[in-house]
C-alpha positions as a Markdown table, in Angstrom:
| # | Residue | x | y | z |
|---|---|---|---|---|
| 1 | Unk | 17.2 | 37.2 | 20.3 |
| 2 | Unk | 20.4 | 37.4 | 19.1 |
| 3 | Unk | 22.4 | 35.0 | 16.8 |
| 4 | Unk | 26.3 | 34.2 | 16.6 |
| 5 | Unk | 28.3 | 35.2 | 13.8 |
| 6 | Unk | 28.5 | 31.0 | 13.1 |
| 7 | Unk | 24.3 | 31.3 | 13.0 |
| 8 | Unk | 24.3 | 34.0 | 10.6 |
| 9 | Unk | 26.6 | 33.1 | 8.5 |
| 10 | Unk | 24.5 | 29.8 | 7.9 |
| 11 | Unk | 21.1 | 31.6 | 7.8 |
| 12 | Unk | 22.5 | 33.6 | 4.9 |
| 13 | Unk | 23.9 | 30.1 | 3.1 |
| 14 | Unk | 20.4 | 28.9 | 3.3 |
| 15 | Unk | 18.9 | 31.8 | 2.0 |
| 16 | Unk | 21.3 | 31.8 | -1.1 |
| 17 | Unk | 19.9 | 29.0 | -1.6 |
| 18 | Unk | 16.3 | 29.0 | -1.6 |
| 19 | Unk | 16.9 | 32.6 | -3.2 |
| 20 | Unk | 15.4 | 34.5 | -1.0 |
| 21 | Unk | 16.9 | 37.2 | 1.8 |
| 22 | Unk | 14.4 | 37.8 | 4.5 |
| 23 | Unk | 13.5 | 40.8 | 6.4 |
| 24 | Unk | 13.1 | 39.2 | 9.5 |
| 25 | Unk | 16.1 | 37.2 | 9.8 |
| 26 | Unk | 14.7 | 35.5 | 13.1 |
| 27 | Unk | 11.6 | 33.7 | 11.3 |
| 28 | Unk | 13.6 | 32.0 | 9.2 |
| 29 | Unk | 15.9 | 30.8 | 12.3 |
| 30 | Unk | 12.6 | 30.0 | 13.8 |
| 31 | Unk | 11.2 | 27.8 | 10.8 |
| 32 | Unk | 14.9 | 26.1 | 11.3 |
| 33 | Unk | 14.7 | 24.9 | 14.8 |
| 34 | Unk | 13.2 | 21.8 | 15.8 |
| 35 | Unk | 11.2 | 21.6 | 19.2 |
| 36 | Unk | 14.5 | 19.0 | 20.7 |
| 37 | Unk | 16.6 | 21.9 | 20.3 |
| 38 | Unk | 14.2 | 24.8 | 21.7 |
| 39 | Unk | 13.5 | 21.9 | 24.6 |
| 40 | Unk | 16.9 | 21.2 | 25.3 |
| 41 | Unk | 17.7 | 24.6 | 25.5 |
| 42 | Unk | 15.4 | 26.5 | 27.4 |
| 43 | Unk | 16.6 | 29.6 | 28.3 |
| 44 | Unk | 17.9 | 30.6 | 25.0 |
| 45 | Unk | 15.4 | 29.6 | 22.9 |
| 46 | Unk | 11.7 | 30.2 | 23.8 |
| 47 | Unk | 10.7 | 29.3 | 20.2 |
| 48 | Unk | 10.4 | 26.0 | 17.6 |
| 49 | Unk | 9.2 | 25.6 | 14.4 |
| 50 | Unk | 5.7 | 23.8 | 15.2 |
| 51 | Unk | 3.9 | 27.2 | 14.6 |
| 52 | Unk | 4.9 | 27.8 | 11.4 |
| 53 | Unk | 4.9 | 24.2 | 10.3 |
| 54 | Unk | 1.1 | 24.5 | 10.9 |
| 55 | Unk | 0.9 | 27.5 | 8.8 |
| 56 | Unk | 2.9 | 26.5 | 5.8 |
| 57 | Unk | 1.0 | 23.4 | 5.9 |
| 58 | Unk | -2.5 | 25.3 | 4.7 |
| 59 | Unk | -0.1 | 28.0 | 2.6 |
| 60 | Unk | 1.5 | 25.2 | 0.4 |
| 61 | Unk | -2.6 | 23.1 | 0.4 |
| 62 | Unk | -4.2 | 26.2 | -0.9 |
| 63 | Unk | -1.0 | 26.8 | -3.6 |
| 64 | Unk | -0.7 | 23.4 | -4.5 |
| 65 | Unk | -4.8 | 23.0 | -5.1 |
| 66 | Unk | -4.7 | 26.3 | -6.8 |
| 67 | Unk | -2.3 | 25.6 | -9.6 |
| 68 | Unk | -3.7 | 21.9 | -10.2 |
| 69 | Unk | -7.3 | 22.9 | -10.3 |
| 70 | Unk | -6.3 | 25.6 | -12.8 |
| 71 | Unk | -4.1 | 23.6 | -15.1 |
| 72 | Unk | -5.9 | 20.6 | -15.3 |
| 73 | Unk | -9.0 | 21.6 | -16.2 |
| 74 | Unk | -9.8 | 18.2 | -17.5 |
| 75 | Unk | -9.7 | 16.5 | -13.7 |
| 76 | Unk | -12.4 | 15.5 | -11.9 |
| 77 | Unk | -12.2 | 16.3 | -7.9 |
| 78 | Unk | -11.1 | 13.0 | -7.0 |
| 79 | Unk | -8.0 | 12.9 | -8.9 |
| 80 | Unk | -7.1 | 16.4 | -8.3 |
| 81 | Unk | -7.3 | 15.4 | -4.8 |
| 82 | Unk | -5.2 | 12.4 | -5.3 |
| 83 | Unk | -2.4 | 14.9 | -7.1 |
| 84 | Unk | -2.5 | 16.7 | -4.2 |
| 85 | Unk | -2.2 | 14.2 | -1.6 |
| 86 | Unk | 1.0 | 12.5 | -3.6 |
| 87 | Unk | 2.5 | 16.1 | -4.0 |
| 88 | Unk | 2.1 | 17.3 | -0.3 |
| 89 | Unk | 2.8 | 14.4 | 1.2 |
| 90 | Unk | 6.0 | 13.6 | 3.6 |
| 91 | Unk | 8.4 | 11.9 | 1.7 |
| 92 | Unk | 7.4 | 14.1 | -1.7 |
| 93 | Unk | 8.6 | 17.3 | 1.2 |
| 94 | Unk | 11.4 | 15.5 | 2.6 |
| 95 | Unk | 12.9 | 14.8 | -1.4 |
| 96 | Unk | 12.5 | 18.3 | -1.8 |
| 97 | Unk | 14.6 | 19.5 | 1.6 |
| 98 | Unk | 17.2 | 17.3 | 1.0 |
| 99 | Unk | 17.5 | 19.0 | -2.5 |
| 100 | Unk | 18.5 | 22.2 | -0.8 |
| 101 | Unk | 20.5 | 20.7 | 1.6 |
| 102 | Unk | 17.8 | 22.1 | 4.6 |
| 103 | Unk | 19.0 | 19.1 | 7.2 |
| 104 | Unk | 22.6 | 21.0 | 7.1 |
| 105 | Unk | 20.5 | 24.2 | 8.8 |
| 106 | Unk | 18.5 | 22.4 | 11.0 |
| 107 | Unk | 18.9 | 23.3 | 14.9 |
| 108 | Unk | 18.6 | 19.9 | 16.8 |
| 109 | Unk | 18.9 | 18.4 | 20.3 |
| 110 | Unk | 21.5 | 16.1 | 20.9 |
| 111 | Unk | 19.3 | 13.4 | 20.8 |
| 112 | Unk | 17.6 | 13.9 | 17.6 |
| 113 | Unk | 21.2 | 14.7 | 16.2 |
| 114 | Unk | 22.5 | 11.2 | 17.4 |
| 115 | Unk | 19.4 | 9.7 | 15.9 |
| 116 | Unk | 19.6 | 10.5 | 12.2 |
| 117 | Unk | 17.2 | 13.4 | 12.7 |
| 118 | Unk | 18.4 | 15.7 | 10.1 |
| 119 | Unk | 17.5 | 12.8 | 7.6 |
| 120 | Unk | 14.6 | 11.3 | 8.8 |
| 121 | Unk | 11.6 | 12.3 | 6.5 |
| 122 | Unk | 8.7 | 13.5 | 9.2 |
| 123 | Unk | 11.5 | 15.9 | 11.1 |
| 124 | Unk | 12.7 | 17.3 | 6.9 |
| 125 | Unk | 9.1 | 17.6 | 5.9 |
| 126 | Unk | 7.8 | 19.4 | 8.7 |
| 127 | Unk | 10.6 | 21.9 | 8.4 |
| 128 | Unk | 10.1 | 22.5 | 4.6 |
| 129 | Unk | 6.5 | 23.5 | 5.3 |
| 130 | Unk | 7.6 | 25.6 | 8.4 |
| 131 | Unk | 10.3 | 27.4 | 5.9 |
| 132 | Unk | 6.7 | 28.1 | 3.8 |
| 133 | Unk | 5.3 | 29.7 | 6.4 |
| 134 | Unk | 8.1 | 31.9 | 7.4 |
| 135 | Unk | 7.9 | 32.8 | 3.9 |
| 136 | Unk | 4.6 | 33.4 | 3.4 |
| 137 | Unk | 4.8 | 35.9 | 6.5 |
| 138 | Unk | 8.0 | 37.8 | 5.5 |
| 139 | Unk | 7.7 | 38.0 | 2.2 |
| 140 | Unk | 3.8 | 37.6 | 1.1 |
| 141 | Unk | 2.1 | 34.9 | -0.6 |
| 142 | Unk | 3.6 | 35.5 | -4.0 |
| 143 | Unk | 7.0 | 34.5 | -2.4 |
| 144 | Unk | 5.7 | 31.8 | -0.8 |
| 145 | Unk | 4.0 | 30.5 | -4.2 |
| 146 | Unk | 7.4 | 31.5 | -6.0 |
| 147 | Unk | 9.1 | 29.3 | -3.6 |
| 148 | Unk | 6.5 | 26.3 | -3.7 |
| 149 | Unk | 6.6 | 26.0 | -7.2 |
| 150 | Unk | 9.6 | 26.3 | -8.3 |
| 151 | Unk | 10.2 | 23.4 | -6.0 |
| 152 | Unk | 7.5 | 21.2 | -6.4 |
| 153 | Unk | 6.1 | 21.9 | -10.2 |
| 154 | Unk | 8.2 | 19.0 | -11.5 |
| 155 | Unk | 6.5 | 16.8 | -8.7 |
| 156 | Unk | 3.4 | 17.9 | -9.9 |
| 157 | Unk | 3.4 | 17.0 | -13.3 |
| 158 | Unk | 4.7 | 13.6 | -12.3 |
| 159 | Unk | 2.2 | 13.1 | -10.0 |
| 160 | Unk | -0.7 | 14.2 | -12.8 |
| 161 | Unk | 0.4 | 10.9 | -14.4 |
| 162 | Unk | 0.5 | 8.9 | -11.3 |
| 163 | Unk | 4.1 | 8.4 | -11.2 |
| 164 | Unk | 5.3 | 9.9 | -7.8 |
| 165 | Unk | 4.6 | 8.7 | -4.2 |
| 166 | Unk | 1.4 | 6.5 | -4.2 |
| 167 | Unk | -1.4 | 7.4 | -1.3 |
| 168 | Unk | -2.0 | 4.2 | 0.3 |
| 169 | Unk | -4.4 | 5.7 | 2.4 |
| 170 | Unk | -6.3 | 7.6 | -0.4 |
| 171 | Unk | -6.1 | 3.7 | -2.4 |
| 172 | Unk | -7.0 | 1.7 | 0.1 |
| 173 | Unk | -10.0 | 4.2 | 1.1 |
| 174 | Unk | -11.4 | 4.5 | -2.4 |
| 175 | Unk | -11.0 | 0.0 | -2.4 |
| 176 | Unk | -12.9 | -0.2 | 0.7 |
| 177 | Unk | -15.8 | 2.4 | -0.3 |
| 178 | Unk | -16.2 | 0.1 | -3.1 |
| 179 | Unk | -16.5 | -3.3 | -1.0 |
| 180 | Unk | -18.1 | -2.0 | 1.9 |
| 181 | Unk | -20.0 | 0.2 | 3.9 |
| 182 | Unk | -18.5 | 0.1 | 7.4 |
| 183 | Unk | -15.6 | 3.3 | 7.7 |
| 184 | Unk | -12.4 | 2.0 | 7.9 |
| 185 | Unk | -10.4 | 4.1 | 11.1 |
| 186 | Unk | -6.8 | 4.4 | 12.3 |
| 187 | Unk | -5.8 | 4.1 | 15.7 |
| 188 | Unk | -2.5 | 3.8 | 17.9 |
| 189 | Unk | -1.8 | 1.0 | 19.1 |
| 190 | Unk | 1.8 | 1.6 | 20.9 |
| 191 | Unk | 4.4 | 4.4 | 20.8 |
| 192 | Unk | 8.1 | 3.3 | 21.9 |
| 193 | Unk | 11.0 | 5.4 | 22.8 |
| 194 | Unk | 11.8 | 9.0 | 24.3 |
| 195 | Unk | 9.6 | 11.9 | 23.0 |
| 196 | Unk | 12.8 | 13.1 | 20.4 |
| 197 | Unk | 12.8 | 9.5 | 19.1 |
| 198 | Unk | 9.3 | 8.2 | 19.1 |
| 199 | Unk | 7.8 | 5.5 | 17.1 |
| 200 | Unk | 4.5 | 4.9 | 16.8 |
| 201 | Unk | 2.4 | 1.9 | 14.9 |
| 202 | Unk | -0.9 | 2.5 | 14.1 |
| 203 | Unk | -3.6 | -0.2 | 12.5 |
| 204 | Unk | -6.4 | 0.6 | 10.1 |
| 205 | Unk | -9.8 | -0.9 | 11.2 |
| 206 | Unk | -12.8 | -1.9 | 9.5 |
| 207 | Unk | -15.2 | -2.3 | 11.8 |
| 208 | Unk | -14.1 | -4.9 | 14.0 |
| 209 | Unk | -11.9 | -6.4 | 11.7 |
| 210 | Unk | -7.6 | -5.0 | 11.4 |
| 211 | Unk | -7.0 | -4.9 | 8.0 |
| 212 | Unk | -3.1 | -4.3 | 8.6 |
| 213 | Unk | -0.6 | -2.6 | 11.0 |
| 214 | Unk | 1.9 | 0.2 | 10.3 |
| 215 | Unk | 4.9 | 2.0 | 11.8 |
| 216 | Unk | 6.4 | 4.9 | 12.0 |
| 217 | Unk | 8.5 | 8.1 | 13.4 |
| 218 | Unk | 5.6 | 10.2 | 12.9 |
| 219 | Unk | 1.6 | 9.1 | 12.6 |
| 220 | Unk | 1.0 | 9.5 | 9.1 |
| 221 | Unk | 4.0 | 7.3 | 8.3 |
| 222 | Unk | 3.0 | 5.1 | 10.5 |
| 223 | Unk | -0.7 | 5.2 | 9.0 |
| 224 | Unk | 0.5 | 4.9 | 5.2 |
| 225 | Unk | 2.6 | 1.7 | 6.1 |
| 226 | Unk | -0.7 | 0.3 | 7.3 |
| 227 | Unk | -2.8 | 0.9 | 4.8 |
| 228 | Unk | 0.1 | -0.9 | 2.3 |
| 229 | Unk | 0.3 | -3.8 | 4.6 |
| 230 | Unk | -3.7 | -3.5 | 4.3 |
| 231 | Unk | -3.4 | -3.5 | 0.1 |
| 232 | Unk | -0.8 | -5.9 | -0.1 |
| 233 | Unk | -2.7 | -8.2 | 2.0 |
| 234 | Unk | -5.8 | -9.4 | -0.5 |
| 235 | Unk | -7.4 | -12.1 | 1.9 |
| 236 | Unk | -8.0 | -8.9 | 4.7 |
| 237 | Unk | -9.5 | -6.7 | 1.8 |
């Protein structure tokens, strides 16, 4: 497909910025447009982002594990884990697109424009893993590792000394193991508004028992708030 002059011109601002010119200049358009946009416009865009979301999701795990397990050397599993988790999760991504601006480049529907969406942190993380993944397949792993770490090596070494985004779920799992043998679950309990503007609130069970309830513009927010209601909450723990 085509782009407008006003398209490419932007596409090239963004890729002055993450230092990087692609090949395929229609990948990276891709990883920039959000499923409102490709919904709202049908017959011009045939294409959104969720693809290579799902592949820069295991391309920035399998980096991201990589590097940690390799420099610290002195971690057990559990905590290299728990490094991970606080590295890849949303608002660690979302505090890295807005550092490049990425919500400037972002093609949305109107609704998800009128809502905040090139701010909101599930709609900015999801992209920054999709811009992975049109990295890793234009320009190889080695760009996409380039790219990952010279973002997120900072945020790594912060979270080595537990001082980045805190895992509630990862906490509040590792709490419960140590209380009790029932699983503790996550389910939905109700999901409000129109599909560019959900919001869903979720509660974490154990066994019978709701420990605490979350919400959220995406499920894992929604399932992190309510596993800190859950730890915040001694008497349901």
């Amino acid at each position: 497909m085509k782009l407008d002059k006003k398209r490419l011109e932007q596409l090239e601002e963004f890729q002055d910025i993450i230092g990087y010119r692609f090949r395929n200049t229609g990948i990276i358009n891709e990883a920039l447009t959000h499923s409102s946009y490709s919904n709202e416009y049908r017959g011009k865009y045939t294409y959104n982002n969720e693809r290579l979301e799902f592949l820069g999701d295991s391309v920035l795990s399998t980096v991201v594990s990589e590097y940690i397990y390799l420099k610290y050397d002195n971690l057990p599993e559990g905590e290299l884990t728990k490094v991970r988790a606080n590295v890849v999760c949303g608002p660690s991504l979302a505090h890295q697109a807005k550092s490049i601006g990425l919500g400037r480049y972002l093609l949305l529907g109107k609704g998800e424009e009128i809502t905040g969406g090139r701010d909101r942190i599930s709609i900015l993380a999801d992209t920054f893993e999709a811009v992975i993944g049109a990295l890793y397949l234009d320009g190889g792993i080695e760009t996409a590792r380039k790219f990952i770490l010279n973002m997120l090596e900072d945020s790594i070494k912060l979270a080595s000394r537990g001082n980045l985004f805190r895992d509630y779920k990862t906490d509040l799992q590792e709490l419960l193991q140590s209380k009790f043998d029932d699983k503790i679950s996550y389910r939905v309990v109700n999901e409000t508004g129109p599909d560019h503007d959900k919001t869903f609130e979720i509660e974490v069970v154990l066994g019978d028992k709701v420990l605490g309830r979350g919400r959220g513009k995406s499920k894992k927010e929604a399932e992190q708030n309510a596993a800190k209601k859950a730890l915040g909450e001694d008497r349901n723990v």
